[in-house]
C-alpha positions, 0 to 999 in steps of 0.5 A, spaced: 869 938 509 864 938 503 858 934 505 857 928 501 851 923 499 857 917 498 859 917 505 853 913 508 853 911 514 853 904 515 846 902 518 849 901 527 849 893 528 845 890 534 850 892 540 850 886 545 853 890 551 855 897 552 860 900 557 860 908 559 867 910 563 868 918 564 875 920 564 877 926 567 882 928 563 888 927 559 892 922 564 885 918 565 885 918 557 891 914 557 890 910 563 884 907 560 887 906 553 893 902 556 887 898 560 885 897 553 891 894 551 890 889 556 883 886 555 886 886 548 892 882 550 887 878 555 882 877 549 887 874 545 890 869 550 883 868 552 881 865 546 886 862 543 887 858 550 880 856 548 883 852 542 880 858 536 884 863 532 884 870 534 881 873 528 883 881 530 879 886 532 876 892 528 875 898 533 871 905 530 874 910 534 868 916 533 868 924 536 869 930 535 876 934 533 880 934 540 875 928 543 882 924 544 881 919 538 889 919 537 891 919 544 887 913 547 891 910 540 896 912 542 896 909 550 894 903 547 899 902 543 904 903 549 900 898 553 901 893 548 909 895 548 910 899 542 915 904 544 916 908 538 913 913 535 905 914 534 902 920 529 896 921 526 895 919 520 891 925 518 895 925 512 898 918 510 890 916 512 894 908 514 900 907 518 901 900 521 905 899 527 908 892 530 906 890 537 908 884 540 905 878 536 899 884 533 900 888 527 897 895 530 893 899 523 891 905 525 886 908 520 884 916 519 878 918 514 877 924 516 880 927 509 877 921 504 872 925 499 868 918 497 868 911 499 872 909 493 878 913 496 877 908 502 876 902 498 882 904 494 885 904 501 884 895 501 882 895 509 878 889 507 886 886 506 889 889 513 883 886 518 884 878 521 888 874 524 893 877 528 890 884 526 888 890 530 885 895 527 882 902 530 879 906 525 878 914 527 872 917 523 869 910 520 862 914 519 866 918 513 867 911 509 861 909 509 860 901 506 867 901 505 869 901 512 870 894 515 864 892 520 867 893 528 867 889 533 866 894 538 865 902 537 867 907 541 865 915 541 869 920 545 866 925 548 869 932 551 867 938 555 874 941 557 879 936 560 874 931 560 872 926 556 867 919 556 868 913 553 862 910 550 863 903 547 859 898 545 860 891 542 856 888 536 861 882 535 861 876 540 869 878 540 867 885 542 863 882 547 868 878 551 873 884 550 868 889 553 867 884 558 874 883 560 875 890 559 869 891 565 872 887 570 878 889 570 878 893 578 883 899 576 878 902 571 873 902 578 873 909 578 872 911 570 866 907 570 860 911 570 855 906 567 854 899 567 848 898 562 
């Protein structure tokens, strides 16, 4: 992929807390991704019980090739019940899936060119209410890419991985939090900064 000087990389937001959880292997993977899927259900329900709208969730997935960016989508799709079908959308670059009350937009740049192609893409318009949308390779849409609440980076070395995952919104935040207490991610969970 050609480097382009159009793919500027949004200046990082403050992070207000960070959580680093290692993952052995594949099925700690998709064990944490499933978890995932609860602090997000446990957030929605949370907020909403506080009398406010949930205003979706936007997630910027980064790692190399392989680090297990589509898996842990995949896993949290599951978690949120959707039974179908999960692919990488590489080529399509935008696959929407529903789940429950969520619509569940799964976004990957790792083939766009220039931040015109993202603005075509109108991700801007798939992110609110009832919205949650994971972004894999966010730093290759530059401007364009809707800001995060939480980003997330996977790391590897063989089989396994770390997850790094810092909020930068309140929501990210009090999603992070949820994410942190939850007992069975005890042993995955290698930093508590």
């Amino acid at each position: 992929m050609p480097v382009n000087p159009d793919h500027a990389i949004q200046p990082p937001a403050p992070v207000l807390l960070e959580r680093v959880f290692a993952l052995a292997d594949e099925a700690a993977t998709l064990a944490f991704g499933e978890r995932f899927a609860k602090a997000i259900e446990s957030v929605r329900a949370a907020i909403s019980g506080s009398g406010n709208a949930f205003h979706g969730l936007q997630v910027q997935l980064v790692g190399d090739l392989g680090a297990g960016k589509t898996t842990l989508v995949r896993a949290t799709l599951r978690g949120l019940g959707h039974t179908g079908r999960v692919r990488s959308p590489t080529y399509t670059l935008v696959d929407t899936y529903s789940a429950g009350a969520l619509t569940f937009v799964h976004v990957d740049l790792y083939r766009v060119q220039t931040t015109t192609e993202v603005e075509e893409l109108g991700l801007r318009d798939m992110t609110g209410p009832g919205n949650l949308m994971l972004i894999e390779w966010p730093e290759k849409g530059g401007f364009a890419v809707p800001r995060p609440d939480l980003l997330l980076q996977l790391t590897y070395k063989g089989e396994a991985r770390s997850a790094a995952l810092g909020a930068v919104t309140a929501t990210g935040r009090i999603w992070l939090e949820k994410l942190a207490i939850d007992t069975s991610l005890a042993p995955y969970v290698s930093n508590l900064t």
